[in-house]
C-alpha positions in Angstrom: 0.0 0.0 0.0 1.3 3.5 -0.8 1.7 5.9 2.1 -1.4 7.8 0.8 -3.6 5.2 0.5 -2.3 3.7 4.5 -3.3 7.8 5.8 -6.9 7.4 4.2 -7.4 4.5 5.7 -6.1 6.2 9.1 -8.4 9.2 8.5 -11.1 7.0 7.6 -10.8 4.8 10.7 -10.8 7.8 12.9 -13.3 9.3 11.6 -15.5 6.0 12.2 -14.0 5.7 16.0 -15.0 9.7 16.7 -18.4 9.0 15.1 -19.1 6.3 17.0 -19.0 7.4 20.2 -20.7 10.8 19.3 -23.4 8.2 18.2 -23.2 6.8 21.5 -23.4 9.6 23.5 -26.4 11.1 21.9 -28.4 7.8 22.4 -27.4 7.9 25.4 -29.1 11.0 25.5 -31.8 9.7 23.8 -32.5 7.1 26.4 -32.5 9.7 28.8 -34.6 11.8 27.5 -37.1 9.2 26.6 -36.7 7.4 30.5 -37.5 11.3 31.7 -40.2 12.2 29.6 -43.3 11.1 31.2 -41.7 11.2 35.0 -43.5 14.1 37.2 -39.8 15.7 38.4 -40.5 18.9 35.7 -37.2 20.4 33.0 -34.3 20.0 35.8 -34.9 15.8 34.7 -33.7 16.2 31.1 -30.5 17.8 32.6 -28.6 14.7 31.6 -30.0 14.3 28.6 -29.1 17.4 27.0 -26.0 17.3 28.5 -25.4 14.0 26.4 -26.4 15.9 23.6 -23.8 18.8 24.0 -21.3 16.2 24.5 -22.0 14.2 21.8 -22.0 17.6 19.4 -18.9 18.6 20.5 -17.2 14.9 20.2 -18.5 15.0 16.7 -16.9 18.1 15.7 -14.0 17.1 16.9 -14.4 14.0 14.5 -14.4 16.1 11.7 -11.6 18.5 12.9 -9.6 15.0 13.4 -10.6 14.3 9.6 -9.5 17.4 8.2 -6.2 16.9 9.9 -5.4 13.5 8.6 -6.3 14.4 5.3 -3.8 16.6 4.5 -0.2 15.6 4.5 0.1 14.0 8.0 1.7 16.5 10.5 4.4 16.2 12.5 1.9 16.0 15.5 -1.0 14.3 15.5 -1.5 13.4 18.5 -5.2 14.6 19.5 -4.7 14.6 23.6 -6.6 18.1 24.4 -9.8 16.6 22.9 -9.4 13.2 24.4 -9.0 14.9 27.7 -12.1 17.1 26.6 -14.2 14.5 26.0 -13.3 11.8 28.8 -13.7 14.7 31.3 -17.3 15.5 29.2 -18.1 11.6 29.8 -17.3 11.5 33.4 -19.4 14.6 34.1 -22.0 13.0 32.3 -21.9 9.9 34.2 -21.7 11.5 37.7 -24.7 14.0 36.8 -27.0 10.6 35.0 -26.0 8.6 38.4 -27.0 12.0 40.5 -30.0 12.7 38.9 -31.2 8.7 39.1 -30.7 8.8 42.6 -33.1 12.0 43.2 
């Protein structure tokens, strides 16, 4: 395989990977939304959900920044550890608020 061909497949893959768990997050969000919907606890239950749905926004931006990158000639740093950071910190929030708000 020529080296362009092996950094298409790499954009391609993470491109799939960042997708993924956007996808997950928003039906996660989804779920949330839908479990809170016909409960009596008023706006302050679909907290989590939306936050799922901000999360899962932002991760999939970040997909398509992480696309754009790898589709150029592949920098020197590629390395994407700001976002990874971003988002893991995003998905503990998430939890911790979900667990919070089942538990009221």
């Amino acid at each position: 395989m020529s080296r362009s061909t092996v950094s298409g497949l790499a954009a391609e893959r993470t491109t799939l990977a960042w997708t993924r768990t956007s996808f997950a997050l928003l039906a996660n969000g989804a779920l949330l939304a839908i479990k809170d919907l016909h409960g009596a606890a008023g706006p302050a239950a679909l907290i989590p959900a939306v936050l799922a749905a901000v999360v899962a926004s932002g991760t999939y931006v970040i997909a398509l920044q992480r696309q754009q990158t790898l589709q150029h000639p592949i920098p020197a740093r590629i390395t994407p550890r700001r976002q990874v950071y971003i988002i893991g910190f995003a998905v503990l929030l998430l939890t911790v608020v979900t667990a919070f708000a089942q538990l009221v």
